[in-house]
C-alpha positions as CSV (number, residue, x, y, z in Angstrom):
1,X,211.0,-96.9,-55.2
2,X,208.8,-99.9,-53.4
3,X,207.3,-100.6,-56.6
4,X,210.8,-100.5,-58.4
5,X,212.2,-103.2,-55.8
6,X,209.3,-105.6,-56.0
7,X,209.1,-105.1,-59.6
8,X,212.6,-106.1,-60.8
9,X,214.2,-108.8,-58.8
10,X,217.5,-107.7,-59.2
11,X,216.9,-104.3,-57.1
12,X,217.5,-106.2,-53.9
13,X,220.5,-105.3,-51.3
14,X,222.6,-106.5,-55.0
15,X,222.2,-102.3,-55.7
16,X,223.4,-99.0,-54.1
17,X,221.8,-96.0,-54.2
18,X,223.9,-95.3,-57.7
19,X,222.5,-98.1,-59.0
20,X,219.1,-97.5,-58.2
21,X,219.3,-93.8,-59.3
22,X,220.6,-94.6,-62.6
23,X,217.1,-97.2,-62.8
24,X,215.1,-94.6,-61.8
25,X,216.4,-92.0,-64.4
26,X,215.7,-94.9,-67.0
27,X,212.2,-95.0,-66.0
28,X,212.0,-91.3,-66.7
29,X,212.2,-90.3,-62.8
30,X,214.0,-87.2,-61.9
31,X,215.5,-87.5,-59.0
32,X,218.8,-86.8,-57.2
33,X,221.0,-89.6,-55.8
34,X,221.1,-88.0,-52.4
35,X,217.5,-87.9,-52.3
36,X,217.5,-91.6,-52.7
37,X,220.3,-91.9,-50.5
38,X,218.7,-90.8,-47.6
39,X,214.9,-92.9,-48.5
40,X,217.0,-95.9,-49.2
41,X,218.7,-95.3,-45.2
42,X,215.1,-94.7,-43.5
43,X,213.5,-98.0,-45.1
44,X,217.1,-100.1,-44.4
45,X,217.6,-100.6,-48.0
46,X,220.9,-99.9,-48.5
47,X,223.1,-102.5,-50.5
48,X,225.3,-105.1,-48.2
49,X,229.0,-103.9,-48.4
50,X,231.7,-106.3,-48.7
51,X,235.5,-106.3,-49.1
52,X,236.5,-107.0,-52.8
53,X,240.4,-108.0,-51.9
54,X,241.7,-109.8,-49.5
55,X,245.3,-108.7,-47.6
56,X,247.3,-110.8,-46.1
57,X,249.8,-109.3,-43.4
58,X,252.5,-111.3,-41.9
59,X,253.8,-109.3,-39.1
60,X,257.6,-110.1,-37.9
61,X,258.6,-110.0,-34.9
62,X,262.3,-110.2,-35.8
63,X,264.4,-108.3,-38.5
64,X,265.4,-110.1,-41.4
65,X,269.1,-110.2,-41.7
């Protein structure tokens, strides 16, 4: 999986462990997601998570009448 990330550029913190399963199964690997789950957690691989929508919340103090 080393190999794999220096390899291809785009196998940075860009993929999850889904993403990276799927590449491996193209590469003819067989190998279960939570397998690579849990190397991608010991080396500190695992993708950066972020928010895809952002809410906006008014709080009122006051009823609307």
């Amino acid at each position: 999986m080393d190999e794999l990330r220096q390899q291809d550029p785009k196998c940075t913190r860009k993929y999850g462990y889904r993403r990276i399963t799927d590449v491996l199964h193209d590469y003819g690997f067989k190998i279960n997601h939570k397998r690579v789950l849990r190397i991608m957690r010991e080396h500190d691989w695992l993708c950066r998570a972020f928010n895809r929508q952002k809410r906006n919340i008014i709080f009122i103090k006051e009823p609307l009448v």
